[in-house]
C-alpha positions as CSV (number, residue, x, y, z in Angstrom):
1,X,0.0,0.0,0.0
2,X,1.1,3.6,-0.7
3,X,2.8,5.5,2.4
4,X,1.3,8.6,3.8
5,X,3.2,10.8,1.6
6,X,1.1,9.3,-1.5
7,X,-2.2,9.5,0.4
8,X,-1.6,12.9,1.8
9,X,-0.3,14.2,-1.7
10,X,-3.9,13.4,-2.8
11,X,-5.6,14.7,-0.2
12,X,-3.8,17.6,-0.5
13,X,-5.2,17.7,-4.3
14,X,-8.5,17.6,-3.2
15,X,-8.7,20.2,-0.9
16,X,-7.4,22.6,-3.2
17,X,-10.0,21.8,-5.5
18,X,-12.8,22.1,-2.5
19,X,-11.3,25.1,-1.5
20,X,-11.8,27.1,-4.7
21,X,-14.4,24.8,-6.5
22,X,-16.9,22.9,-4.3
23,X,-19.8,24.0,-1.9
24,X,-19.5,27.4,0.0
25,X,-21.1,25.4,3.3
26,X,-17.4,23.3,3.5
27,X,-15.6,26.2,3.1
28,X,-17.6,28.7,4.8
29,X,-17.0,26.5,8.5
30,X,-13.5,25.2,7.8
31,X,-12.3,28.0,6.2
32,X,-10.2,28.2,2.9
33,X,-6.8,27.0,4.8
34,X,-5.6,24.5,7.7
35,X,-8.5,23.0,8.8
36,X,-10.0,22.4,5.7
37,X,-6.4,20.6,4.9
38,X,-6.5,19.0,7.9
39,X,-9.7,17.5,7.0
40,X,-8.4,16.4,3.3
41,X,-5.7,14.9,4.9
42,X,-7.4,13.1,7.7
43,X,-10.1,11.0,5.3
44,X,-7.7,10.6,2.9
45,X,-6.0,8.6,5.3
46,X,-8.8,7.2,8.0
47,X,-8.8,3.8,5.6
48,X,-5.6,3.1,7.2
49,X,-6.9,3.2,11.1
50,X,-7.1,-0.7,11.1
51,X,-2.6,-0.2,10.8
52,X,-2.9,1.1,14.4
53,X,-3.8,-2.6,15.6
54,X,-1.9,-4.3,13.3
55,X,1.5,-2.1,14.5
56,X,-0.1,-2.8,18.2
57,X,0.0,-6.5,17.9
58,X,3.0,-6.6,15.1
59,X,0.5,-8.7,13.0
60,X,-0.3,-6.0,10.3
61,X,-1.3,-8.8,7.7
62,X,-3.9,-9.8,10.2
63,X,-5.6,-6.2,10.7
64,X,-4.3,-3.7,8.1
65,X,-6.0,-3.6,4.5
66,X,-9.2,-5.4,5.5
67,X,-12.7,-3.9,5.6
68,X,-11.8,0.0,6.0
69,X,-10.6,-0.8,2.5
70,X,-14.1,-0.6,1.5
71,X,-16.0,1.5,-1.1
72,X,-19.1,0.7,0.7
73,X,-17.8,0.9,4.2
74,X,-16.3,4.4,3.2
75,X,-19.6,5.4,1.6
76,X,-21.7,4.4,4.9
77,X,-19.1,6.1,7.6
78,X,-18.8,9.4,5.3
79,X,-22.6,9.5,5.2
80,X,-22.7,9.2,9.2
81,X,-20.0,12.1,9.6
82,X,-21.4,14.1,6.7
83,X,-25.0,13.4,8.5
84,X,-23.9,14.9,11.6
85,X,-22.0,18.1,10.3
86,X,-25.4,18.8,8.7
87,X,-27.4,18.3,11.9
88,X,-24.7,20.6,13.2
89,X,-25.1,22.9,10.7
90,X,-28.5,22.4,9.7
91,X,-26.8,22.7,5.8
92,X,-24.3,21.1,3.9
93,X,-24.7,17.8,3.5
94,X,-23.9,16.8,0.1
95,X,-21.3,19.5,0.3
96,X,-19.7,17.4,3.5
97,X,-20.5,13.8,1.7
98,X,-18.4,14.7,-1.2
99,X,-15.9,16.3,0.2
100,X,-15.5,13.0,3.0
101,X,-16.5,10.4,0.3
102,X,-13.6,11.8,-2.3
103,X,-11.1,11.8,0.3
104,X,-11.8,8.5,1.5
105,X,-12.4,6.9,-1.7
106,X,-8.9,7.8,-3.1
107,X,-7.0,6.1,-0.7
108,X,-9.0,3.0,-1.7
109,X,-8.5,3.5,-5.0
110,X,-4.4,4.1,-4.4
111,X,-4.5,1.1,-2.9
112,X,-6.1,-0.9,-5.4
113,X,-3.1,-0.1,-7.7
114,X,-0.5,-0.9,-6.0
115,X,1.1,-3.8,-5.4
116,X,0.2,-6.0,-3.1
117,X,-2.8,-8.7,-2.1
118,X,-5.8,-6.1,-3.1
119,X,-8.3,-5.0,-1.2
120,X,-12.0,-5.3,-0.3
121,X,-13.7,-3.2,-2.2
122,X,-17.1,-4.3,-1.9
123,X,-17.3,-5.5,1.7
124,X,-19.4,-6.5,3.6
125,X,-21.4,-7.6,0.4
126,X,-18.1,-9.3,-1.0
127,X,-15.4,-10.7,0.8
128,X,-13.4,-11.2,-2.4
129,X,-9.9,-8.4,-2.2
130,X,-9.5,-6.7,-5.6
131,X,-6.4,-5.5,-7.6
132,X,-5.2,-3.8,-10.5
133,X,-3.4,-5.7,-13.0
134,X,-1.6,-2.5,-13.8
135,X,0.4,-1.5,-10.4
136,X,1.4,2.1,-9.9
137,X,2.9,2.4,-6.7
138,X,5.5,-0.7,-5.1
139,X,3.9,0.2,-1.9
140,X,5.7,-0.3,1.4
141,X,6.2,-3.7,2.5
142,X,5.7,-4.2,6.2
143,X,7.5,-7.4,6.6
144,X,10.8,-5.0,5.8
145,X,10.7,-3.9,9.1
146,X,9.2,-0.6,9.9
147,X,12.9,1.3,9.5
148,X,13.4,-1.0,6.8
149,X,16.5,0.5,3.5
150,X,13.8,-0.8,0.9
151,X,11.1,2.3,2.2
152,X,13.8,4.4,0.7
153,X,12.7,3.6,-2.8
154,X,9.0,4.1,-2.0
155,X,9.3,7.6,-0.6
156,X,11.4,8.6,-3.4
157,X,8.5,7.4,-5.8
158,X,5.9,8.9,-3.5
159,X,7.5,12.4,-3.1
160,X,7.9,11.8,-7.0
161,X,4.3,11.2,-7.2
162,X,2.8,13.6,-4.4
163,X,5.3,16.6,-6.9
164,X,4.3,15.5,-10.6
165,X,0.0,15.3,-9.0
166,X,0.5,18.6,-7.2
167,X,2.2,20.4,-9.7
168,X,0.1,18.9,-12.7
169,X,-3.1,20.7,-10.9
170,X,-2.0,23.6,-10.0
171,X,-0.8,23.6,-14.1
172,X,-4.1,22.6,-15.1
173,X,-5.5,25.5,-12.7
174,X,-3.5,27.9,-14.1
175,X,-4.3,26.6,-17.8
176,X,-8.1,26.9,-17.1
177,X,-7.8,30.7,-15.5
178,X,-5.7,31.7,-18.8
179,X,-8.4,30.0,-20.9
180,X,-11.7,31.6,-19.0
181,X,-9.6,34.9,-18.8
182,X,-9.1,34.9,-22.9
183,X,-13.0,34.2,-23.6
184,X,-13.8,36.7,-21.4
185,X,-11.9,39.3,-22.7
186,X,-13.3,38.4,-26.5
């Protein structure tokens, strides 16, 4: 599975888009800076809270990657939390959903193509794990060894990664601004 630094790169990502794109309610609470971040950063990376027992026990085969890893899970629990910041706020709820759902979901999906045994997608309808034949991460290998030499590699490619998706949106950003800017000038 990908290392923070690949899942955090995308959260990061996303909350630039919610912060200039998506629903006034997310941004209106959070505000435009840390907390929404902070919040990017957090679901992007809550499908990895079943790694805390797993580092607890030192079995991380047994607990990590198993139903947090799921699309349906991650649809049920960002409905719940998007649920209750709407009670809270009496408004926003799709805007909270989408926001909680994208973040959540990308990790998933990050996971799905990397190397590795797959992951459960569908549970608890399926409990069938589910892989890419195409890999794009190597993923960090946990029987290495926490301080394990071989991690060296996979933050390289993930700092590689995080730059070449970070930079390509704010390129794509700047590209679109340009391109509105021209039509409306004609």
């Amino acid at each position: 599975m990908p290392s923070p630094i690949a899942h955090v790169s995308a959260g990061y990502v996303l909350f630039a888009f919610f912060r200039k794109h998506i629903s006034k309610t997310v941004t209106t609470v959070t505000g435009r800076g840390l907390i929404l971040f902070g919040l990017c950063a957090f679901f992007s990376m809550l499908p990895d809270i079943d790694a805390v027992p797993g580092f607890a026990t030192g079995e991380m085969g047994r607990y990590h990657n198993q139903w947090t890893h799921s699309l349906i899970w991650g649809l049920g629990l960002t409905a719940i939390l998007a649920a209750l910041m709407y009670a809270l706020q009496k408004k926003g709820f799709l805007g909270w959903f989408t926001l909680f759902f994208s973040c959540y979901s990308i990790h998933i999906i990050m996971d799905y193509f990397t190397y590795g045994r797959g992951v459960k997608l569908l549970w608890p309808i399926a409990d069938n794990r589910f892989k890419s034949d195409s890999t794009f991460f190597g993923g960090l290998h946990w029987s290495d060894g926490l301080f394990s030499s071989n991690h060296i590699w996979t933050a390289i490619e993930e700092i590689s990664f995080g730059a070449l998706l970070i930079g390509g949106y704010y390129i794509l950003e700047f590209i679109g601004k340009t391109i509105r800017r021209k039509c409306q000038s004609e």
